[in-house]
N, C-alpha and C positions, 0 to 999 in steps of 0.2 A: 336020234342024233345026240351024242355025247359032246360036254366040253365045258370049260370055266365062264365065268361071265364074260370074254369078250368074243363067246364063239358067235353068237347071232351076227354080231358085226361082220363078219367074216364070210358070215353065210350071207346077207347081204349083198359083201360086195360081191362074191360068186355068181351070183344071180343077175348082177347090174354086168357084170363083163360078160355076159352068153349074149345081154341083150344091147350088149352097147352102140351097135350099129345101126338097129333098129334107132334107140331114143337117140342117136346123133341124126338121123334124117325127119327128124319128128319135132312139131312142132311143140311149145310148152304146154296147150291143152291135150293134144295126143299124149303127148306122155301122161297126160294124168290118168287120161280113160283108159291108157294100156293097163296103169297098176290098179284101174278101178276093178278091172279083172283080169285075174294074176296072168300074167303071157308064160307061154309055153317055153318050157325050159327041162334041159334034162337034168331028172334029179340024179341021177351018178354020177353023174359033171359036177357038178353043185357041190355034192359032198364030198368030190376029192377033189377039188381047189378051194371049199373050207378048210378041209384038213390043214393043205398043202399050205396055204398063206398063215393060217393059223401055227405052223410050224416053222415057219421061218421067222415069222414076228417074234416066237418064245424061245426058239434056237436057230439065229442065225449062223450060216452053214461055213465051216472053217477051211482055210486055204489049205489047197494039197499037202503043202511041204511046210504048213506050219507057221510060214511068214507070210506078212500083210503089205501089200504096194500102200493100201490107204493108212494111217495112222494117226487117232486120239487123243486129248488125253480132256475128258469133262469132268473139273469138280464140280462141287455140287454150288459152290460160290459162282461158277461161269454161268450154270445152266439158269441157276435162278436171278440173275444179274439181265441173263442173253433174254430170256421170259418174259420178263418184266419191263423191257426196252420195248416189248413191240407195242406200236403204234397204234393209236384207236381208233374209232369205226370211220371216223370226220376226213381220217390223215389216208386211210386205207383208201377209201372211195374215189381219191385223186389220182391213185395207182391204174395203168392201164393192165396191169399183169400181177399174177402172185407173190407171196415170199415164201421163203424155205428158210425155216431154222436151219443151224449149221450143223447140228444132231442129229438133225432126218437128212441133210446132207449126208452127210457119214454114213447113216448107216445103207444108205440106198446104192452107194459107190461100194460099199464094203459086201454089199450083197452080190451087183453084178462082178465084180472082182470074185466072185466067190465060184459063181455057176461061169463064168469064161476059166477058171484053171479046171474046172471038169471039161472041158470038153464042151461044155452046153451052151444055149442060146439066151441070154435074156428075155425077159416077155417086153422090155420097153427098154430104153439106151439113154442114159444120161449123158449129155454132153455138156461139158463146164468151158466158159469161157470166160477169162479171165482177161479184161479191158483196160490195165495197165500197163505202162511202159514197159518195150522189152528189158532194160538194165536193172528194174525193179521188178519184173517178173523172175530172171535171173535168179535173184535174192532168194524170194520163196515164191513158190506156185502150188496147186495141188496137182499130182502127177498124174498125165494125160488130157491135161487142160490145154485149149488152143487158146496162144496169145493174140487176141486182136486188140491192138492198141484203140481207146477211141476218139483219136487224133486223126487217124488214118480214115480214110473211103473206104465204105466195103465191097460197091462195084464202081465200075467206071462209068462213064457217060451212057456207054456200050452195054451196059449191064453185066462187065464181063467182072471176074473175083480180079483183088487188088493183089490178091496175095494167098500162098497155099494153102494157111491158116482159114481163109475166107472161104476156101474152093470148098476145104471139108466140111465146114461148118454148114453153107448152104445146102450138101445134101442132105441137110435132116430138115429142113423149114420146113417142108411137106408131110413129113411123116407120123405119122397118128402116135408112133408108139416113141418117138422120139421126147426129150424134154432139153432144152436151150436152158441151163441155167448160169445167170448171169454174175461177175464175182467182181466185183469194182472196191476203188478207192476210198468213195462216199457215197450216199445214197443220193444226191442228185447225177452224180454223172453215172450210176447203173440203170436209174431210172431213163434218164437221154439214151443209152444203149438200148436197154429193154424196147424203147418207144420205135427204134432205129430198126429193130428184128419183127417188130410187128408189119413195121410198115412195109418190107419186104416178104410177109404174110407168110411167118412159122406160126405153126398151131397152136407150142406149148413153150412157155415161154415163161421163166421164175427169175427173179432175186434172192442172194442170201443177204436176208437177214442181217445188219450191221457189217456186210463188206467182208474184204481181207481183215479186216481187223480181229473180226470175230475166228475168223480160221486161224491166222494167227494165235492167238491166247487159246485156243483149242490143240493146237498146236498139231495141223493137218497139213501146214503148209512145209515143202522140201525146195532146199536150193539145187539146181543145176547141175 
């Protein structure tokens, strides 16, 4: 097996997705005895989803016709401003759910944007929701984001959706390959959202990072 220094990683994660279903019913000492002896896995498999992930990480794949739904722009003044804002370990551990720099935002919307104008499938669906007011969603959003204000209910009494926006949203709570990520004003009312989608038991479930603010000055966000 060929490759630069971040091929091992790759091939790692290769080997953790053959067996992810196994270590998701498994308990934390099961998992340990599983890698205490290596679990069976196919190595052709292995070495072409190292490749594969490995080639998309060092050349992500360019839109058909040459234009981007998603859209950029990081100096190197944001990135290392947006870096250095995150939070340390004390501020983390209050969080019920992750954060997402606005950078792997991007590029992970830029990716499946990328394999949906081929023709193809995703391996996982990023859904962005964006928990500000519609008249200021208006303004700027990132495109294909559902507006769910978090003013609004998101079922009724009844369990039923308040709203279209809501209906689509809930079909992904359950889905393993799905990811909820959450795009708010400040960081406590993302976090009151985030807390809001757990509790209605989605699997995957993130914050960006410093907010619309940051997508903003990244300047990923499009009006209406």
């Amino acid at each position: 097996l060929l490759g630069n220094s971040s091929f091992p990683m790759f091939l790692g994660a290769a080997v953790l997705i053959q067996v992810r279903e196994t270590l998701l019913s498994y308990e934390f000492n099961e998992c340990i005895l599983l890698f205490s002896d290596m679990p069976d896995v196919y190595t052709g498999c292995t070495r072409k989803h190292s490749y594969h992930h490995q080639e998309n990480e060092l050349l992500p794949p360019k839109p058909v016709d040459g234009g981007a739904k998603f859209s950029y722009n990081f100096t190197k003044t944001f990135l290392a401003e947006h870096v250095a804002s995150f939070p340390d370990t004390a501020e983390l551990k209050e969080d019920l759910c992750g954060r997402i720099f606005a950078q792997d935002l991007a590029k992970l919307l830029r990716y499946q944007e990328s394999v949906e104008r081929r023709g193809g499938t995703p391996s996982s669906t990023i859904v962005v929701v964006d928990i500000r007011g519609q008249d200021v969603f208006n303004v700027g959003h990132l495109p294909d984001s559902l507006n769910v204000p978090i003013s609004q209910d998101l079922v009724t009494a009844e369990g039923q959706p308040t709203s279209a926006e809501v209906r689509t949203l809930l079909r992904h709570r359950r889905n393993r390959d799905s990811l909820t990520v959450v795009v708010g004003p400040n960081e406590a009312a993302s976090r009151k959202f985030c807390k809001m989608l757990m509790g209605l038991h989605f699997l995957h479930v993130a914050r960006v990072h410093g907010g619309t603010s940051a997508l903003s000055q990244a300047g990923m966000l499009c009006a209406t």
